[in-house]
C-alpha positions as CSV (number, residue, x, y, z in Angstrom):
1,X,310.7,139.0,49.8
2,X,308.4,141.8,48.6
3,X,305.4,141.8,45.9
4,X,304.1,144.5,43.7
5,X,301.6,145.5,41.1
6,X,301.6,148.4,38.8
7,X,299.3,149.2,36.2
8,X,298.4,152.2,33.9
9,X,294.5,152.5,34.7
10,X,294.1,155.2,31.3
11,X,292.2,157.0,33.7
12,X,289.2,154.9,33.8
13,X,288.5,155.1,30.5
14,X,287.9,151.8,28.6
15,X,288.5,150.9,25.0
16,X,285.3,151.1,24.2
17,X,285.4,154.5,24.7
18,X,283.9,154.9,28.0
19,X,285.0,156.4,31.6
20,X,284.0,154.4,33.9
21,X,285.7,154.0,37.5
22,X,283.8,151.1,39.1
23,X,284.5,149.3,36.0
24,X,287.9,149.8,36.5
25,X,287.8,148.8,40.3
26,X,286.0,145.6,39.9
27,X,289.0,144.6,37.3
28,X,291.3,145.4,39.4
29,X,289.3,143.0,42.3
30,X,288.6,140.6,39.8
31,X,291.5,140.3,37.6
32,X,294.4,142.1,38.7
33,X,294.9,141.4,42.5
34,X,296.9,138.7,44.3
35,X,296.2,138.2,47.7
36,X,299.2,138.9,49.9
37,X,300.8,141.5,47.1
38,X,302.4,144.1,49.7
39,X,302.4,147.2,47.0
40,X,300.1,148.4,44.2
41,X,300.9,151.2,42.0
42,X,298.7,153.2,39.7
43,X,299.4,155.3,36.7
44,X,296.9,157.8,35.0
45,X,294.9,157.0,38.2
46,X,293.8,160.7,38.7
47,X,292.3,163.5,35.8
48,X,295.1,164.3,33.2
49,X,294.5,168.2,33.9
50,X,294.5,170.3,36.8
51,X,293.5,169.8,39.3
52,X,293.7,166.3,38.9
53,X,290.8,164.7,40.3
54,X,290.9,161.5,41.5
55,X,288.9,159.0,40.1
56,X,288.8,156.1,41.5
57,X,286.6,154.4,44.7
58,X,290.0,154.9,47.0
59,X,288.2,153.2,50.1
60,X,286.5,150.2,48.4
61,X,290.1,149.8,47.4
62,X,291.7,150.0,50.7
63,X,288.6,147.4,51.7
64,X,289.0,144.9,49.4
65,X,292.4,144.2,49.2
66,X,293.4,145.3,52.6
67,X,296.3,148.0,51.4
68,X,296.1,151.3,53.0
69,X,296.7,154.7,50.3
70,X,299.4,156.5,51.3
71,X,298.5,160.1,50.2
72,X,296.7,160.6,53.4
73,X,298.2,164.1,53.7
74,X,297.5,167.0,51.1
75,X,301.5,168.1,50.3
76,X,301.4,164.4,49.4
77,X,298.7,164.6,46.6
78,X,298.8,167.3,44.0
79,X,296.1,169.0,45.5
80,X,292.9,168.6,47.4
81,X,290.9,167.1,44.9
82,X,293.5,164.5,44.0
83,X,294.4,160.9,45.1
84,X,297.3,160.7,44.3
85,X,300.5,163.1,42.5
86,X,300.1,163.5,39.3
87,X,298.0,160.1,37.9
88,X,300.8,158.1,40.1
89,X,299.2,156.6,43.5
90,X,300.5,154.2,45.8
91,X,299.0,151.6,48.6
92,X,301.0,149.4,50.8
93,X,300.3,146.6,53.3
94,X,299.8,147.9,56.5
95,X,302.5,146.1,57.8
96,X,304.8,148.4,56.7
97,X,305.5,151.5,58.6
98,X,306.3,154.6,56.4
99,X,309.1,157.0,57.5
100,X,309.4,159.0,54.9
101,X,307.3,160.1,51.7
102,X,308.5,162.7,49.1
103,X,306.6,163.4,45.9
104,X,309.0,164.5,42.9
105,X,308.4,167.4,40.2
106,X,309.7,165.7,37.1
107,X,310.8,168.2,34.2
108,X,308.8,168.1,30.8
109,X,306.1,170.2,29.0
110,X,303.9,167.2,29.8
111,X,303.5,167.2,33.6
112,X,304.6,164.2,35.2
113,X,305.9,163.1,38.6
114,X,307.2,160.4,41.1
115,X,306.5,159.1,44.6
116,X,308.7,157.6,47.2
117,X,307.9,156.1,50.4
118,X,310.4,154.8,52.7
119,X,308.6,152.1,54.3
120,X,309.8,149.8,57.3
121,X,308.5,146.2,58.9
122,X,310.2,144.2,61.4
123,X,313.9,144.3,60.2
124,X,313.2,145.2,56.4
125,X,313.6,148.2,55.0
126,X,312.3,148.8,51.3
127,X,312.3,152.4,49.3
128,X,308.9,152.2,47.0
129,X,309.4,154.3,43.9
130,X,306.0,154.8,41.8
131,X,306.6,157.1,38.5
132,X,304.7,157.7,34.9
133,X,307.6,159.2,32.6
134,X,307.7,160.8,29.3
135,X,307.4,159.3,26.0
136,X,310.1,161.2,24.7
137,X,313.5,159.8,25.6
138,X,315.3,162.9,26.3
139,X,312.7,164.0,28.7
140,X,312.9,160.1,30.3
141,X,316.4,161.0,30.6
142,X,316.2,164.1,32.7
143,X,313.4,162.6,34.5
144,X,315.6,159.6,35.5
145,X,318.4,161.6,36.0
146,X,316.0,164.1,38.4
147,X,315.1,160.8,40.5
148,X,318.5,159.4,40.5
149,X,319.7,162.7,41.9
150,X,317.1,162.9,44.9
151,X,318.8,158.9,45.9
152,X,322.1,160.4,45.7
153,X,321.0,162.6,49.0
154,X,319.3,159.9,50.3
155,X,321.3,157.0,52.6
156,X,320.9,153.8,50.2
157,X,318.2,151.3,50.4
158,X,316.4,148.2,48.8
159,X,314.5,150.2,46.2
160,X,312.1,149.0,43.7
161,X,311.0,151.0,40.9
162,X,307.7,150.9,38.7
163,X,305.3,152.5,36.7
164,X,304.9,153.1,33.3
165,X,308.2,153.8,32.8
166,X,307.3,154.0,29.1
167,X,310.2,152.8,27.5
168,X,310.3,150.1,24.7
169,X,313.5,149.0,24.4
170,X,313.9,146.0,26.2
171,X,317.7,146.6,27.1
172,X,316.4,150.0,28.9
173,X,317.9,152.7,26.6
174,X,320.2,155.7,28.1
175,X,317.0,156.9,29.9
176,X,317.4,153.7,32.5
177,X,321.3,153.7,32.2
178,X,323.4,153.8,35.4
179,X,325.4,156.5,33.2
180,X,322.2,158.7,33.8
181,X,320.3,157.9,36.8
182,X,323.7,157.3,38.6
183,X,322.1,153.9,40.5
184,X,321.6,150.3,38.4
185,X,318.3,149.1,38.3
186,X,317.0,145.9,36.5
187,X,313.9,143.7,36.0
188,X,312.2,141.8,33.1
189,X,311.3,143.7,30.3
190,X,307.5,141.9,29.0
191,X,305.5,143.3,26.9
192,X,302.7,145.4,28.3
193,X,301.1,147.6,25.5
194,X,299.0,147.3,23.3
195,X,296.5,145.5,25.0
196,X,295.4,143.1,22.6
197,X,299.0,142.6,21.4
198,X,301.3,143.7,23.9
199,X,305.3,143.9,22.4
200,X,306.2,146.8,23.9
201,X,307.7,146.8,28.1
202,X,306.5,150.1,28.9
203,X,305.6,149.5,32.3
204,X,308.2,147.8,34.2
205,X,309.0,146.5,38.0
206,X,313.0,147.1,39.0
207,X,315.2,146.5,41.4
208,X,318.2,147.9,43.0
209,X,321.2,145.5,43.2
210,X,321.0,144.7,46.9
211,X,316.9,143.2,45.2
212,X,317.4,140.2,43.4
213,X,314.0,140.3,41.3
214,X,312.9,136.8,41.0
215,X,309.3,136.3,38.9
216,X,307.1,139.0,36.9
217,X,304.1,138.0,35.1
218,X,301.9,140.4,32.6
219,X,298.3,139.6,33.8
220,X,295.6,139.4,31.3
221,X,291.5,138.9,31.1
222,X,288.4,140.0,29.7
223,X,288.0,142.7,32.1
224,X,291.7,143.8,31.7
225,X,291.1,144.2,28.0
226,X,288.5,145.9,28.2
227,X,289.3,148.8,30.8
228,X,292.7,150.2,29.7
229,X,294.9,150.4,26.7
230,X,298.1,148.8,29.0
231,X,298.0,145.5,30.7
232,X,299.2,145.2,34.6
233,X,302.2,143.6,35.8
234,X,302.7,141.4,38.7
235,X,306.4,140.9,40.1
236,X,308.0,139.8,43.2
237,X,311.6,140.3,44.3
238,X,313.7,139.1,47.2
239,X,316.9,140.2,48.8
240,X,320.5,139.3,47.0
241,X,321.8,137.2,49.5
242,X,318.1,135.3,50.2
243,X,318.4,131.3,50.2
């Protein structure tokens, strides 16, 4: 059994109008983390131009909820300056061991991108997929299809995917179709944006078939409400043939 949070951090800035990143770290201490959660994902996390600064305190991060960044190389950030590729940044427990790590051009005028960490502890194996896509559903379509054709290449594993994956329709659309991304992926769809009203399941937890997702709850507080314009998502998911 695995755990993850994702959560579209608006790039620090708050509704009421101000950036502020230790604002947006002390939510996520306070509000947003569960102990034990063995991967947190962050969208919009890093400056929405080049060259995508990071923003946010990455090592009072690491410190308070014991996850390690995984962008510890450069070809693995979008640059020098960032923390992550593209907004999207990962952390996982330092129990797992990470063979692999790709970052992922997706196509679109609006520049957006994927990361994927094949990670390892004990006997488990899980494939960690952390996107933002497009709010246009033809470009979610070839952005899908872009990251469905990179697993094709890839030996198959336990994947989960999530991020604001921007799509409202509860049922998933083409964009999250097995017809277009060539692999099935499912998870609760629970309303995440707005923040004050949230109808829409733009950001989203999934999981590959051999994943049997299990619980996802839509976290909420003051401080949640306050700091971005999407609420974060908690979800856990075990394997398919788990008592």
């Amino acid at each position: 059994m695995v755990s993850c949070i994702t959560w579209n951090v608006h790039r620090c800035r708050g509704n009421d109008g101000i950036v502020d990143p230790d604002r947006t770290v002390q939510v996520l201490e306070d509000e947003v983390w569960r102990p034990q959660t063995d991967a947190l994902i962050l969208t919009e996390a890093d400056e929405e131009v080049p060259p995508h600064a990071g923003l946010l305190d990455i090592k009072r991060l690491e410190m308070s909820t014991g996850l390690r960044c995984v962008h510890t190389h450069t070809d693995h950030r979008w640059g020098e300056r960032s923390h992550g590729f593209l907004g999207v940044i990962v952390f996982l427990q330092p129990r797992f061991a990470i063979e692999r790590l790709d970052v992922l051009d997706l196509p679109g005028h609006c520049h957006r991108g994927a990361v994927i960490v094949d990670a390892r502890s004990g006997t488990d194996n899980v494939r960690w997929i952390g996107t933002h896509l497009s709010l246009w559903q033809g470009l979610r379509m070839a952005q899908l299809r872009t990251i469905g054709q990179y697993l094709f290449r890839r030996a198959p594993m336990p994947t989960v995917l999530a991020g604001d994956l921007n799509e409202w329709r509860p049922w998933g659309g083409m964009a999250l179709s097995a017809r277009v991304m060539q692999h099935a992926f499912s998870g609760p769809a629970k309303g995440t944006f707005p923040i004050n009203r949230p109808m829409l399941p733009l950001d989203r937890i999934l999981a590959s078939p051999d994943l049997a997702q299990v619980e996802t709850e839509v976290l909420d507080g003051p401080g949640i409400r306050m700091t971005s314009d999407h609420r974060p998502i908690w979800g856990r998911v075990s394997w398919s043939d788990a008592d």
